[in-house]
N, C-alpha and C positions, 0 to 999 in steps of 0.2 A: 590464478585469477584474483584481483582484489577488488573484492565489494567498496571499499569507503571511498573510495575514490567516486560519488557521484556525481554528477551538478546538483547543487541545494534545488531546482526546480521541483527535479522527479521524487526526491524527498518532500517537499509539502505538496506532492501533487497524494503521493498514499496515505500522507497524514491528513490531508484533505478530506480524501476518500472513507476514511476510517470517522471523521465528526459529521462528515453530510451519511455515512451510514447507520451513525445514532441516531438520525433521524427518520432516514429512507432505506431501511433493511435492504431493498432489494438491492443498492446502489453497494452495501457491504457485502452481499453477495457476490456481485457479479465482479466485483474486484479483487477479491478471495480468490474466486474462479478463474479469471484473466492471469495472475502471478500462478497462480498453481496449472494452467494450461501452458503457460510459457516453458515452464521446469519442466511437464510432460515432456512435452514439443521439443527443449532441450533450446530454445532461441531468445533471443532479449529483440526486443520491439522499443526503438526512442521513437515514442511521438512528437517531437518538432523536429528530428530529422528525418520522419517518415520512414526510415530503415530500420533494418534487424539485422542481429548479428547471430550467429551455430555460438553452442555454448551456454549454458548456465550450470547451477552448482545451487545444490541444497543451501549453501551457505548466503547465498545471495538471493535465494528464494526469501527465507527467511529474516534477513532486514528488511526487506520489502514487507512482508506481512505484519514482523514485527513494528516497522513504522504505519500500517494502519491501524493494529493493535494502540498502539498510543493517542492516534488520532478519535480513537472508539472510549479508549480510555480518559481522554481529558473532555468529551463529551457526557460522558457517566457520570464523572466527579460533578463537574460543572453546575448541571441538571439537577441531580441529588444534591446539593448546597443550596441551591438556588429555592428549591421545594419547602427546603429547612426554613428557610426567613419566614 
């Protein structure tokens, strides 16, 4: 299965996800929650093709997370710089 092969979409849709939840905890939550119930479930979900496919894999869990994780993180930096002026 390979992960990097996305569309750039769904990549700034979780990095997205990860600076609108520096501000809206709950929003970093329930997207936390969504990739990690998909890996449960064991199925990928594209929302603008409205399908799902059987199949996931820790390894493509974790880009996923890990691209909200940056999205949370260029949030943090941002903020905290921003405070310093």
């Amino acid at each position: 299965m390979t992960v990097w092969c996305i569309p750039v979409i769904y990549s700034l849709i979780h990095f997205s996800s990860g600076v609108i939840g520096y501000f809206y905890p709950i929003i970093l939550a329930l997207s936390v929650g969504w990739h990690i119930m998909q890996y449960v479930l064991n199925i990928r979900f594209y929302l603008f093709k409205l399908t799902y496919k059987r199949g996931n894999s820790l390894e493509h869990t974790s880009v996923k997370l890990l691209e909200v994780l940056g999205g949370f993180l260029l949030a943090f930096v941002l903020m905290t710089f921003s405070r310093l002026q």
